[in-house]
PQR file with spaces between the fields and no chain letter, atoms N, CA, C, O and H, PARSE charges and radii, in Angstrom:
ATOM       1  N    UNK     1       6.959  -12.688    7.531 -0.4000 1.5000
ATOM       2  CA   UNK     1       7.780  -13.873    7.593 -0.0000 2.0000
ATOM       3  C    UNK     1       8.246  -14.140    9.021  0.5500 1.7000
ATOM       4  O    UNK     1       8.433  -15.293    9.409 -0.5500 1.4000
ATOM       5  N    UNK     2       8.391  -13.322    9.622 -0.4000 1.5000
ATOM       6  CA   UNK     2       8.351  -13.063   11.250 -0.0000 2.0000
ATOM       7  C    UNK     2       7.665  -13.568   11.943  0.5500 1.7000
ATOM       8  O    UNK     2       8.101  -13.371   13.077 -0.5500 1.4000
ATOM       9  H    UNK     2       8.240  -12.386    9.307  0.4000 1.0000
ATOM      10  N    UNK     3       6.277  -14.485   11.993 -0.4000 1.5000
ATOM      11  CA   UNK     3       5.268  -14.597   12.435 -0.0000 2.0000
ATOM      12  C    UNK     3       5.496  -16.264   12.572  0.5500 1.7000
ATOM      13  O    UNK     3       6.172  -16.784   11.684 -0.5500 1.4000
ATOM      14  H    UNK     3       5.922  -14.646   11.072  0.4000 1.0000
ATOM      15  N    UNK     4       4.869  -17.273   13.829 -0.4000 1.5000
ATOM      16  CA   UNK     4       5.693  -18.216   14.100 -0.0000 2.0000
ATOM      17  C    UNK     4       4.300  -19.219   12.885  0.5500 1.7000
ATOM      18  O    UNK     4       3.136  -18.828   12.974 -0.5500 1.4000
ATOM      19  H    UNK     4       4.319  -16.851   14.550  0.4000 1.0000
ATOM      20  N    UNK     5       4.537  -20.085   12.160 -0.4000 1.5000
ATOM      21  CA   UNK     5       3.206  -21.175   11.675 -0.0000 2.0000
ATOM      22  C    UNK     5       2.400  -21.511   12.438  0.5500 1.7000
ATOM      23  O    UNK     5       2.694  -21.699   13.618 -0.5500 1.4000
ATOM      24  H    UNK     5       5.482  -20.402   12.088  0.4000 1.0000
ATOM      25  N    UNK     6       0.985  -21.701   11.892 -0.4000 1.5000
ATOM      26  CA   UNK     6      -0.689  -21.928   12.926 -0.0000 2.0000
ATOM      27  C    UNK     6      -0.082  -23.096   12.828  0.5500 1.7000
ATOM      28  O    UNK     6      -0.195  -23.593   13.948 -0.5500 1.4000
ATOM      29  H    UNK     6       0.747  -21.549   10.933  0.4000 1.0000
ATOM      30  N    UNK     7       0.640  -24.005   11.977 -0.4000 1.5000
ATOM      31  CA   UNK     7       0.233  -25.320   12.307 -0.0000 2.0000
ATOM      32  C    UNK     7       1.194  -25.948   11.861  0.5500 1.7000
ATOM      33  O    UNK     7       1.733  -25.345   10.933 -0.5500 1.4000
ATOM      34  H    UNK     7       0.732  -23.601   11.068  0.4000 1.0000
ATOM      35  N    UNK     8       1.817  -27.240   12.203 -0.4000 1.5000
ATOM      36  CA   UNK     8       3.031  -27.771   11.541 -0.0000 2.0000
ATOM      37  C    UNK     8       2.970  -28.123   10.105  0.5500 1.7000
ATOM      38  O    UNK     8       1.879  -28.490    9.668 -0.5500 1.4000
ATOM      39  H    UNK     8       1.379  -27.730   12.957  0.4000 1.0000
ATOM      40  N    UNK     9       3.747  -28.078    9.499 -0.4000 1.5000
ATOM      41  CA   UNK     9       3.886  -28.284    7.687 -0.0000 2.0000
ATOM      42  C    UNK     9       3.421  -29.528    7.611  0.5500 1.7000
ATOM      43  O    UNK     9       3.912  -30.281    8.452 -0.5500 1.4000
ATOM      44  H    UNK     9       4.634  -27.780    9.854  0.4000 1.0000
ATOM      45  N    UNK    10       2.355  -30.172    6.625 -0.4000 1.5000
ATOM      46  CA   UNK    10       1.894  -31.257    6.307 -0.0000 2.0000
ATOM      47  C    UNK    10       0.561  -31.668    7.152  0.5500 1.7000
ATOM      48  O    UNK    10      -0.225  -32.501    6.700 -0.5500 1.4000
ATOM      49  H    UNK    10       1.956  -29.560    5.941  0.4000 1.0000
ATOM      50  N    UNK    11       0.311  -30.873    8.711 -0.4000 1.5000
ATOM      51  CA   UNK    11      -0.608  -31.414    9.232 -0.0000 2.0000
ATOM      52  C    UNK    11      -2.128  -30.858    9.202  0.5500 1.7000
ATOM      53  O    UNK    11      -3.113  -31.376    9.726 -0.5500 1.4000
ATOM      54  H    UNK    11       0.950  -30.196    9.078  0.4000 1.0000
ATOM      55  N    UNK    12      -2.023  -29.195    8.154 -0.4000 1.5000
ATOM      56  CA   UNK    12      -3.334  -29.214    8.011 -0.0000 2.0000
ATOM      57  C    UNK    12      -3.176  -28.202    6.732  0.5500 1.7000
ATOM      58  O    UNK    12      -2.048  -27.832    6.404 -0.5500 1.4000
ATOM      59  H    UNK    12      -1.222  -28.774    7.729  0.4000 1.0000
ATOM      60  N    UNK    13      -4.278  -27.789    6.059 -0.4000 1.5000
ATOM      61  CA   UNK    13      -4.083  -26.881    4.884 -0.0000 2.0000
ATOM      62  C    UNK    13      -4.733  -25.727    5.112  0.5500 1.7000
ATOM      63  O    UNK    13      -5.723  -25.700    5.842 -0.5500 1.4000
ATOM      64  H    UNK    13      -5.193  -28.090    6.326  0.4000 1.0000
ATOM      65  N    UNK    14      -4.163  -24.456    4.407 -0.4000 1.5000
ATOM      66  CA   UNK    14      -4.949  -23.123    4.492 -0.0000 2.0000
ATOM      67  C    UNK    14      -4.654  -22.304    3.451  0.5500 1.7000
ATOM      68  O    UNK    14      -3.506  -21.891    3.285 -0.5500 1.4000
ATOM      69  H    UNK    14      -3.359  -24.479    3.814  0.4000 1.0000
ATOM      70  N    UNK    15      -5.784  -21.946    2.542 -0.4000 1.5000
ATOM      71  CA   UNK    15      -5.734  -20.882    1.807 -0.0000 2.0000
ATOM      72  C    UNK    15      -4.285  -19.679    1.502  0.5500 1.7000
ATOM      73  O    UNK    15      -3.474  -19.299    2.346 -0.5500 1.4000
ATOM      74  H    UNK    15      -6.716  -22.282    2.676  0.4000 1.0000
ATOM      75  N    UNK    16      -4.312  -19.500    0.807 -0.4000 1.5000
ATOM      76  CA   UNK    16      -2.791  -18.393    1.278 -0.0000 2.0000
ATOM      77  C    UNK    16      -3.203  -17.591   -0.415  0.5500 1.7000
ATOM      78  O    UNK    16      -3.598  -18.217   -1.398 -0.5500 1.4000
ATOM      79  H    UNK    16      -4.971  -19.809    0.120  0.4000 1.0000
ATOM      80  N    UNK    17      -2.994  -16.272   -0.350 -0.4000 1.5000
ATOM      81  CA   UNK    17      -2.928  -15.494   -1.240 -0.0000 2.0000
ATOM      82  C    UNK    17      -1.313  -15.535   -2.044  0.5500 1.7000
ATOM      83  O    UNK    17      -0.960  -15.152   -3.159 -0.5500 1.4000
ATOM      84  H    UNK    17      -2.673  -15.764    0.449  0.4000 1.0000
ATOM      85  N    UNK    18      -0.535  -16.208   -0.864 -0.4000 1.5000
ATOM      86  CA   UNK    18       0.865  -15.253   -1.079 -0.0000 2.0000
ATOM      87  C    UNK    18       1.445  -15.964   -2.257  0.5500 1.7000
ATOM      88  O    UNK    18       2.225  -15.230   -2.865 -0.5500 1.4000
ATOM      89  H    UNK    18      -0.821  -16.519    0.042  0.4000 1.0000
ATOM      90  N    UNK    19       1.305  -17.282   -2.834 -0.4000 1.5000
ATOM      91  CA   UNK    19       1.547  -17.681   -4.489 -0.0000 2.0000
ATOM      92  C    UNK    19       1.182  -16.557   -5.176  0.5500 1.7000
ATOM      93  O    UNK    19       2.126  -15.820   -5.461 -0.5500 1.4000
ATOM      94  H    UNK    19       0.672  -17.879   -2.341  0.4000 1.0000
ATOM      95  N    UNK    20      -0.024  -16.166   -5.566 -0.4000 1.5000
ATOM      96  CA   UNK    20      -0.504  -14.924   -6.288 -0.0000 2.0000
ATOM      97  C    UNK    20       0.396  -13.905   -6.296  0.5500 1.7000
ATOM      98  O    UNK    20       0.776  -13.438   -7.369 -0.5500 1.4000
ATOM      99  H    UNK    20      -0.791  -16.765   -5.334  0.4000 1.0000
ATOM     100  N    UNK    21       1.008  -13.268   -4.684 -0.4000 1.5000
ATOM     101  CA   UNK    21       1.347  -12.585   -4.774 -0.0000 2.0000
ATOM     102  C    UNK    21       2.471  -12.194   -5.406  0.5500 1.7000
ATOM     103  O    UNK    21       2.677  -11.138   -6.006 -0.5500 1.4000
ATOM     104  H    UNK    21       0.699  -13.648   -3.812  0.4000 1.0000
ATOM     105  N    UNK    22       3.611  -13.668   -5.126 -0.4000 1.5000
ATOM     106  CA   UNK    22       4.696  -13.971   -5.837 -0.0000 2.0000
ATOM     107  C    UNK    22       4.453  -13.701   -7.514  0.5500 1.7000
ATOM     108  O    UNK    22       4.855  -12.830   -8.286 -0.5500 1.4000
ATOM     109  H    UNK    22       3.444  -14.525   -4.639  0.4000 1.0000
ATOM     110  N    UNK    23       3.480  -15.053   -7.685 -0.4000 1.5000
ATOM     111  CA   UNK    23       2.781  -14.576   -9.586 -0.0000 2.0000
ATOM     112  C    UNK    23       2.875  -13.354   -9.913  0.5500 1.7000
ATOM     113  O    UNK    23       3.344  -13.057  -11.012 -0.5500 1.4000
ATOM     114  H    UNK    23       3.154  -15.760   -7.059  0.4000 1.0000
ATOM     115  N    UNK    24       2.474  -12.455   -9.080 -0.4000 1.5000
ATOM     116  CA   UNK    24       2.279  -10.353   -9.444 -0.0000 2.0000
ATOM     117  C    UNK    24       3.284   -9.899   -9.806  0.5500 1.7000
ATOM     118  O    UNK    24       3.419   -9.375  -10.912 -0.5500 1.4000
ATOM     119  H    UNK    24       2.093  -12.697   -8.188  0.4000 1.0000
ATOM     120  N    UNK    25       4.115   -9.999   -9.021 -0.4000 1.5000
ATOM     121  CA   UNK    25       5.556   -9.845   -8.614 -0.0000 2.0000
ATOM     122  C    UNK    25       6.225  -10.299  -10.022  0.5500 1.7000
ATOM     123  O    UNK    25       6.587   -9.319  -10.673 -0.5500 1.4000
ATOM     124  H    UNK    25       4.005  -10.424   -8.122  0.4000 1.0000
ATOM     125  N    UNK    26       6.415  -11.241  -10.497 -0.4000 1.5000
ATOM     126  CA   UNK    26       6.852  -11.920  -11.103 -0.0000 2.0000
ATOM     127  C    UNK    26       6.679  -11.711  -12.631  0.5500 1.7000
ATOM     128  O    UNK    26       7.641  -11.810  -13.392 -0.5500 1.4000
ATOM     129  H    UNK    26       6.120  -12.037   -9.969  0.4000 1.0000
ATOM     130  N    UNK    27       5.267  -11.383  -13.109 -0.4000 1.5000
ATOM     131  CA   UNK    27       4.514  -11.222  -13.954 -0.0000 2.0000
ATOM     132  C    UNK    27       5.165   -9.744  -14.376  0.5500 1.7000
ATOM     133  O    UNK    27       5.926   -9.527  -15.319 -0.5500 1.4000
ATOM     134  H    UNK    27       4.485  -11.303  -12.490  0.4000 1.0000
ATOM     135  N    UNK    28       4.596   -8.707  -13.316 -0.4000 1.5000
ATOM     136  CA   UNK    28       5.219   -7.680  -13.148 -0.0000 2.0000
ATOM     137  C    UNK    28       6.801   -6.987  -13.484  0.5500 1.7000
ATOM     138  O    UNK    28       7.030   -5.813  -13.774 -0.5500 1.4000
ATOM     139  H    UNK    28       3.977   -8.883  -12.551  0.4000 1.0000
ATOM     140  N    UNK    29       7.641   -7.944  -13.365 -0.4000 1.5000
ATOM     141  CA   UNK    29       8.766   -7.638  -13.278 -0.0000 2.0000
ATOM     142  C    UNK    29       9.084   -8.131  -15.151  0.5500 1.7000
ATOM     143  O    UNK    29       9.607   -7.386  -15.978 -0.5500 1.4000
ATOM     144  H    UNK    29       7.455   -8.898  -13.129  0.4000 1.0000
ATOM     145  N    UNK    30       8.642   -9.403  -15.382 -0.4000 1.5000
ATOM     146  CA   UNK    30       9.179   -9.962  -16.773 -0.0000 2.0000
ATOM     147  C    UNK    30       8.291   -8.978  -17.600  0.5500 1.7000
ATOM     148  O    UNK    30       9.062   -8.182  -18.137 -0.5500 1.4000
ATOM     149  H    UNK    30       8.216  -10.009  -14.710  0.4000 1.0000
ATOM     150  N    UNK    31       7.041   -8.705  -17.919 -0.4000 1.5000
ATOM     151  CA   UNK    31       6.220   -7.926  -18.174 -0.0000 2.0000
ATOM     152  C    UNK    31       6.860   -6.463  -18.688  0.5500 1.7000
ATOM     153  O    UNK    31       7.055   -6.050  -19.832 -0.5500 1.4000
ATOM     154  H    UNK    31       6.415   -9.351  -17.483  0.4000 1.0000
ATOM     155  N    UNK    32       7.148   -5.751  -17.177 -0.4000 1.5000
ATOM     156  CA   UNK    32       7.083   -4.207  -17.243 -0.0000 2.0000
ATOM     157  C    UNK    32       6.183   -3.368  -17.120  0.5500 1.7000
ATOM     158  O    UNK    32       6.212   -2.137  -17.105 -0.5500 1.4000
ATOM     159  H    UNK    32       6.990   -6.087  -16.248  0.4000 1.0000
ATOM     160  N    UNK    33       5.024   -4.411  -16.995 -0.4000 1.5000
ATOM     161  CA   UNK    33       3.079   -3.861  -16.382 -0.0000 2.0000
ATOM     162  C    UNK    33       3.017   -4.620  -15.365  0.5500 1.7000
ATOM     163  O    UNK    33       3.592   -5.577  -14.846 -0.5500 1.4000
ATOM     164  H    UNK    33       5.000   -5.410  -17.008  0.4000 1.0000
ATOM     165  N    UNK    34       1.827   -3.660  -15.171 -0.4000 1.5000
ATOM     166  CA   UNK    34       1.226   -4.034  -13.785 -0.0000 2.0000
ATOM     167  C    UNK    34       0.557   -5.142  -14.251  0.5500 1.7000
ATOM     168  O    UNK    34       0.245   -5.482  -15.392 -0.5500 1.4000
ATOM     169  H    UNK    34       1.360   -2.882  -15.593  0.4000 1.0000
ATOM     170  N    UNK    35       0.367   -5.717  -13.018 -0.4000 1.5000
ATOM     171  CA   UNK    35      -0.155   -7.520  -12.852 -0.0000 2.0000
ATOM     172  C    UNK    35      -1.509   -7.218  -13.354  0.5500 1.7000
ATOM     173  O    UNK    35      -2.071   -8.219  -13.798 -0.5500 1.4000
ATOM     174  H    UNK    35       0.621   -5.440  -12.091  0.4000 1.0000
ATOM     175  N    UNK    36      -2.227   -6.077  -13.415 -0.4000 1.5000
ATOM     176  CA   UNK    36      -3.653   -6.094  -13.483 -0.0000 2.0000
ATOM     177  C    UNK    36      -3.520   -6.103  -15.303  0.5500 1.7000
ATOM     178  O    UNK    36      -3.915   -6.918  -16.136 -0.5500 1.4000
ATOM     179  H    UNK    36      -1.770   -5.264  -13.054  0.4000 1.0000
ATOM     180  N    UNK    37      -2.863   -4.948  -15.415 -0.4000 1.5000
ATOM     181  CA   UNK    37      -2.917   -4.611  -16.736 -0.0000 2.0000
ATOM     182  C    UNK    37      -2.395   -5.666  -17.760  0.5500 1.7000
ATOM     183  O    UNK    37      -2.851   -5.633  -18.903 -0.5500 1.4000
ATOM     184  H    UNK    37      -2.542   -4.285  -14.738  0.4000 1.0000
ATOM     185  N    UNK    38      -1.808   -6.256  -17.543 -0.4000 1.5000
ATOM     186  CA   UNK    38      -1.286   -7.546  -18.022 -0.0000 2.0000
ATOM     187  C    UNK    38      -2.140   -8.216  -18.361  0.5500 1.7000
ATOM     188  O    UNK    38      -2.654   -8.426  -19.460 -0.5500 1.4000
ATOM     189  H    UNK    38      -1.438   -6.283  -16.614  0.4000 1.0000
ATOM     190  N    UNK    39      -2.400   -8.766  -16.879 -0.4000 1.5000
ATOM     191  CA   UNK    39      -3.720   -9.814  -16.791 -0.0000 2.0000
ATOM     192  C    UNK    39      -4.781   -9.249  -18.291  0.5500 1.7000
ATOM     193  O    UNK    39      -4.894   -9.875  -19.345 -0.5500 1.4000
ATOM     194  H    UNK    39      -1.982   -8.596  -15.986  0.4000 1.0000
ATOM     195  N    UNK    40      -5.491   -7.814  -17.922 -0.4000 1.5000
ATOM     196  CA   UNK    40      -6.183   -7.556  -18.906 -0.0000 2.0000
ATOM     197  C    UNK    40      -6.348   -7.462  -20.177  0.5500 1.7000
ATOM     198  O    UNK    40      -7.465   -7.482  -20.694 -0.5500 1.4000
ATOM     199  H    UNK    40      -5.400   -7.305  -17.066  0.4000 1.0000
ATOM     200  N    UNK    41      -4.848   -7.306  -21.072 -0.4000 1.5000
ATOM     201  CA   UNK    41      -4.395   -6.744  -22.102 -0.0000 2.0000
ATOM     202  C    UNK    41      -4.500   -8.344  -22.822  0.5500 1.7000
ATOM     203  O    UNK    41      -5.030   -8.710  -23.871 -0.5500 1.4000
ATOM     204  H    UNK    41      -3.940   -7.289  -20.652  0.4000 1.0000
ATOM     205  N    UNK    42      -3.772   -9.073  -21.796 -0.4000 1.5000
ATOM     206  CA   UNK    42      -3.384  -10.313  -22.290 -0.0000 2.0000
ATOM     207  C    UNK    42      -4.338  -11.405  -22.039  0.5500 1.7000
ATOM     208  O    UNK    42      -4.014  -12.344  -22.766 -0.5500 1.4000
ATOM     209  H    UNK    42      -3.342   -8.775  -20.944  0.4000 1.0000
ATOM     210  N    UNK    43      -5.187  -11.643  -21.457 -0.4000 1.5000
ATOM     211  CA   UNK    43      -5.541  -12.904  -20.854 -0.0000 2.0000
ATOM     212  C    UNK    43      -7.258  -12.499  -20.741  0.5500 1.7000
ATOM     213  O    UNK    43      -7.917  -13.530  -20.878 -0.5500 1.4000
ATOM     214  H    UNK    43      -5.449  -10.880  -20.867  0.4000 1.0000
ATOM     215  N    UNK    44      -8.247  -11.109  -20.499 -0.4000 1.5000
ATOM     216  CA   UNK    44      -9.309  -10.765  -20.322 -0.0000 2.0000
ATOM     217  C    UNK    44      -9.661  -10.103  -21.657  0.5500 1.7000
ATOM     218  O    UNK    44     -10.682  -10.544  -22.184 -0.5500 1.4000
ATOM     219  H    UNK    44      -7.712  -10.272  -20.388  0.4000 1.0000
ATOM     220  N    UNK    45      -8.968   -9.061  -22.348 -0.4000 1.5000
ATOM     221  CA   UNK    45      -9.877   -8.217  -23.309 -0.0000 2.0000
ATOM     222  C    UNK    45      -9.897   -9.806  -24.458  0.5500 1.7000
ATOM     223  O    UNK    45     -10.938  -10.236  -24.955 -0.5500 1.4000
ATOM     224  H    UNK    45      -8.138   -8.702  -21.920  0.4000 1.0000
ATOM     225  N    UNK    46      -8.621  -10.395  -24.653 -0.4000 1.5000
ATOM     226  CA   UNK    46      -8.771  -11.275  -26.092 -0.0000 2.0000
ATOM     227  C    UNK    46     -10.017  -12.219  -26.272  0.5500 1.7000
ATOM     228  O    UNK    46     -10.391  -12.582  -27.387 -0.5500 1.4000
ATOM     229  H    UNK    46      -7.775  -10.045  -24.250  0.4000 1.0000
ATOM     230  N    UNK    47     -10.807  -12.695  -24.778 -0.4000 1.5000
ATOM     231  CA   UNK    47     -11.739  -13.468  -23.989 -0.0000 2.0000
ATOM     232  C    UNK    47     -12.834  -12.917  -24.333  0.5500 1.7000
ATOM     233  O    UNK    47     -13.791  -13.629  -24.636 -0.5500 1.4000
ATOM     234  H    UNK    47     -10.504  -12.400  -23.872  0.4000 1.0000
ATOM     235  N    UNK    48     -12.933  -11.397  -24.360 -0.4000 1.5000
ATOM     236  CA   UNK    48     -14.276  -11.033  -24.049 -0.0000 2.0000
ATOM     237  C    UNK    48     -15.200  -10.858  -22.814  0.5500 1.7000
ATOM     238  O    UNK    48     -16.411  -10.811  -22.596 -0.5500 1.4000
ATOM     239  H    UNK    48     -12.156  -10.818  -24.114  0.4000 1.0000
ATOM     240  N    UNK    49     -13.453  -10.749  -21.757 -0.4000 1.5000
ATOM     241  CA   UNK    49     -14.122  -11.041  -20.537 -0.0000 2.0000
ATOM     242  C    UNK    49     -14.296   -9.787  -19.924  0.5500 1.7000
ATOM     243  O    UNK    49     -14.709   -9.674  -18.770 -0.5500 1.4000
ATOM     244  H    UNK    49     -12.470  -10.788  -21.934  0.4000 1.0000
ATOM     245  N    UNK    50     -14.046   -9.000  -20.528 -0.4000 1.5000
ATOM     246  CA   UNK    50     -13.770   -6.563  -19.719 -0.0000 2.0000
ATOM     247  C    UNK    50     -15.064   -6.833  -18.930  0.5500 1.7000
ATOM     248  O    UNK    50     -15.074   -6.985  -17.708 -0.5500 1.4000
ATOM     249  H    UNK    50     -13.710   -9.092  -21.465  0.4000 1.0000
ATOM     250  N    UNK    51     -16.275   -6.889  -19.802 -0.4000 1.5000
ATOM     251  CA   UNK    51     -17.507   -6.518  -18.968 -0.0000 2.0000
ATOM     252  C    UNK    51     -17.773   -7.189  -17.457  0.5500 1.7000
ATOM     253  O    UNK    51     -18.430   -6.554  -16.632 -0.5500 1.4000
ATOM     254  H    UNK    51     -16.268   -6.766  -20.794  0.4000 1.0000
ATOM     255  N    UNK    52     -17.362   -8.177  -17.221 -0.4000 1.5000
ATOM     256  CA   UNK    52     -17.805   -9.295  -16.075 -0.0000 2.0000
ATOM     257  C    UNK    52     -16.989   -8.926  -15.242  0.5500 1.7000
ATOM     258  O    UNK    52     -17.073   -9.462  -14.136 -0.5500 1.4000
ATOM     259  H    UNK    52     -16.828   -8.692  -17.891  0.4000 1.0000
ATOM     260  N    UNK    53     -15.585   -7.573  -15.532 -0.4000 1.5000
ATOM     261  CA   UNK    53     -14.475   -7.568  -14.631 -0.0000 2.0000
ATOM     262  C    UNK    53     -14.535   -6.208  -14.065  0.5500 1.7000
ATOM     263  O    UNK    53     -14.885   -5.400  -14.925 -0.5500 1.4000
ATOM     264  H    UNK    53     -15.517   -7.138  -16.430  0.4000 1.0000
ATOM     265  N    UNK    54     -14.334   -5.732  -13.022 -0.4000 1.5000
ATOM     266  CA   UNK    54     -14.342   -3.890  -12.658 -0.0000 2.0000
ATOM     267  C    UNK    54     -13.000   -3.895  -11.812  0.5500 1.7000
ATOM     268  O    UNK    54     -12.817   -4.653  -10.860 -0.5500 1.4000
ATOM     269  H    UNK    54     -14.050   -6.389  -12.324  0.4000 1.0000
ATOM     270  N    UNK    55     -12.063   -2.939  -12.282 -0.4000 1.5000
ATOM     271  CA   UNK    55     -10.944   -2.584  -11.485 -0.0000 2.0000
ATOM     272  C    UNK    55     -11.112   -1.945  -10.436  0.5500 1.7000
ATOM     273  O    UNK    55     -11.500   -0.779  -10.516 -0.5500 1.4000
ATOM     274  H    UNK    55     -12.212   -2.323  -13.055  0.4000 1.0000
ATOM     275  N    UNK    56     -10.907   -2.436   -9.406 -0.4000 1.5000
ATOM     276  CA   UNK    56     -10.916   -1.960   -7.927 -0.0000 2.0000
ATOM     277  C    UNK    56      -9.889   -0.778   -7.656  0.5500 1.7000
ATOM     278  O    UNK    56      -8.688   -0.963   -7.852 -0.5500 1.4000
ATOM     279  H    UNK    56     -10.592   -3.383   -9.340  0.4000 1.0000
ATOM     280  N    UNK    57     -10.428    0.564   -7.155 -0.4000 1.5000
ATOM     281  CA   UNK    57      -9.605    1.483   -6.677 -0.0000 2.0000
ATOM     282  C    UNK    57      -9.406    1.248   -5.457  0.5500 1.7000
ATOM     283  O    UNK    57     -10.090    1.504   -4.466 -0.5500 1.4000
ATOM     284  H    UNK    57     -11.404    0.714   -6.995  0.4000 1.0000
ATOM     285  N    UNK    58      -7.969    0.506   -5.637 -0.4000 1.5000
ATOM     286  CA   UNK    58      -7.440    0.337   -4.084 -0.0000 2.0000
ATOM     287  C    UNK    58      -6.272    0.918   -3.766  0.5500 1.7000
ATOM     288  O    UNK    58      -5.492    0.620   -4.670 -0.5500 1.4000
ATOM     289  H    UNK    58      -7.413    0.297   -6.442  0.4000 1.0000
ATOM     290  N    UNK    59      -5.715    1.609   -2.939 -0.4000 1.5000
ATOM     291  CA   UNK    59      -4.320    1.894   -2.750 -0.0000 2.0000
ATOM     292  C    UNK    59      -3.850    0.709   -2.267  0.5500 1.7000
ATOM     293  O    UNK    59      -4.503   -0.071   -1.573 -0.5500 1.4000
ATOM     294  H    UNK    59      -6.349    1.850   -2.205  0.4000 1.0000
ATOM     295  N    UNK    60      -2.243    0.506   -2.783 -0.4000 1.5000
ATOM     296  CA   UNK    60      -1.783   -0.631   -2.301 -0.0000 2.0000
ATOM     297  C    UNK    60      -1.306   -0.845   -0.652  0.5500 1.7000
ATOM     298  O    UNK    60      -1.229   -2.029   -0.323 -0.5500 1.4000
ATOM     299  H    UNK    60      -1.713    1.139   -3.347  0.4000 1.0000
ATOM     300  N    UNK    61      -1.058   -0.079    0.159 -0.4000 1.5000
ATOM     301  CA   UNK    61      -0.929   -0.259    0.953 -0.0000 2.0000
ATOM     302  C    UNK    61      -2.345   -0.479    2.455  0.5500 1.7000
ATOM     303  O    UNK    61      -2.292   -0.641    3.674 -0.5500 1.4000
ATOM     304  H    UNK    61      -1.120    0.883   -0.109  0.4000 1.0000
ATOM     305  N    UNK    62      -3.404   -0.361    1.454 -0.4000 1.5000
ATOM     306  CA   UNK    62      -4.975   -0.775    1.874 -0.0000 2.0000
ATOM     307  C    UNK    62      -4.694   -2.432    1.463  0.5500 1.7000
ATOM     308  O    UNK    62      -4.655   -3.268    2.367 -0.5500 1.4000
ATOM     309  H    UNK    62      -3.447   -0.229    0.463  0.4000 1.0000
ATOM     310  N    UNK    63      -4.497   -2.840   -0.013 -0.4000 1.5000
ATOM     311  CA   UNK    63      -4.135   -4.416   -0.080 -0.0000 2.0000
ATOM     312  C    UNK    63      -3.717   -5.069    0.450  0.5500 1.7000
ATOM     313  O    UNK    63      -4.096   -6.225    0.642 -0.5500 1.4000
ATOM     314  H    UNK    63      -4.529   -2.162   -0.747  0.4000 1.0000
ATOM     315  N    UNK    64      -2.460   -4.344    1.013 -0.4000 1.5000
ATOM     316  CA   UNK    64      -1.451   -5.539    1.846 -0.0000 2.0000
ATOM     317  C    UNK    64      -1.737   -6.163    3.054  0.5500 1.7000
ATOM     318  O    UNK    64      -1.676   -5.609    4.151 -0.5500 1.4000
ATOM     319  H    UNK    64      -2.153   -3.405    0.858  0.4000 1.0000
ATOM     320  N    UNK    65      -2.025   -7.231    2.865 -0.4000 1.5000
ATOM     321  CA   UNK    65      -2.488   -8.414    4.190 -0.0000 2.0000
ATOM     322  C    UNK    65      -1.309   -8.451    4.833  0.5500 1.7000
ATOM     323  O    UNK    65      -1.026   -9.533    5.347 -0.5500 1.4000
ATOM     324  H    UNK    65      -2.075   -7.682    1.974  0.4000 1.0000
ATOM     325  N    UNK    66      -0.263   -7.247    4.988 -0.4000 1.5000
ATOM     326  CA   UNK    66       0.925   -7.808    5.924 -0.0000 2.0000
ATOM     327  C    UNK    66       0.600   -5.722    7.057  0.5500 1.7000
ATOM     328  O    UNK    66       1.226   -5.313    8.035 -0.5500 1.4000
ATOM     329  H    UNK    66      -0.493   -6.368    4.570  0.4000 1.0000
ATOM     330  N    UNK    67      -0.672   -4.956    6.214 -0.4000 1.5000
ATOM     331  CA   UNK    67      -0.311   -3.991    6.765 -0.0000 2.0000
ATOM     332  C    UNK    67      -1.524   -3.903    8.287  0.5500 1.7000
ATOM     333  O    UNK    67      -1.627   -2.738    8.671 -0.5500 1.4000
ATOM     334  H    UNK    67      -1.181   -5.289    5.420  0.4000 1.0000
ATOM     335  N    UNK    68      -1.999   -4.463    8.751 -0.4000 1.5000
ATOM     336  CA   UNK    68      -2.563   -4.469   10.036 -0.0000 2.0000
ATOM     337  C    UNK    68      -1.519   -5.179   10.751  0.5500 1.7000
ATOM     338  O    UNK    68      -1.802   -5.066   11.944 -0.5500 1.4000
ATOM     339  H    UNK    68      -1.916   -5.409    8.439  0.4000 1.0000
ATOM     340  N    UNK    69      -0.352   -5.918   10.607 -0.4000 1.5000
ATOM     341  CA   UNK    69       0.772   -6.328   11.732 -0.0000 2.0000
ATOM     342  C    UNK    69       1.806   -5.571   11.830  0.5500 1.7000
ATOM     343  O    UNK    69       2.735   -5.937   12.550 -0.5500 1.4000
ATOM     344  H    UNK    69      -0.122   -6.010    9.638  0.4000 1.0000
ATOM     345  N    UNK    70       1.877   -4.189   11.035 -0.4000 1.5000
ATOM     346  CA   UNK    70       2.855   -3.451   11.363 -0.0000 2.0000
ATOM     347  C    UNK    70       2.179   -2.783   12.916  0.5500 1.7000
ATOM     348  O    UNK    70       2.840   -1.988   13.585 -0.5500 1.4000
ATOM     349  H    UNK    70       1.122   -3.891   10.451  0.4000 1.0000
């Protein structure tokens, strides 16, 4: 949050993960599961979607797009 904006608000658009991340967060907290497991329990196995999906072994602090600016 420290970091100054590429570009003034309104004058151009860019991708951003960090909604999602909020969603995780969020999901997570009302939940009491993890955002993945959630996601899966609730929204992928009822689908039929397990096979098309593989859980990534990631440590979270490998995830965080904020940990190469420390």
């Amino acid at each position: 949050m420290g970091q100054p904006l590429q570009f003034a608000p309104g004058e151009r658009r860019a991708y951003s993960n960090l909604g999602y991340m909020i969603l995780g967060l969020v999901v997570e907290r009302a939940s009491g599961q993890g955002y993945y497991d959630f996601c899966e329990q609730h929204i992928l196995q009822p689908r039929g979607l397990m096979k098309d999906v593989r859980r990534l072994r990631v440590r979270p602090e490998e995830a965080d797009p904020r940990a190469g600016t420390r």
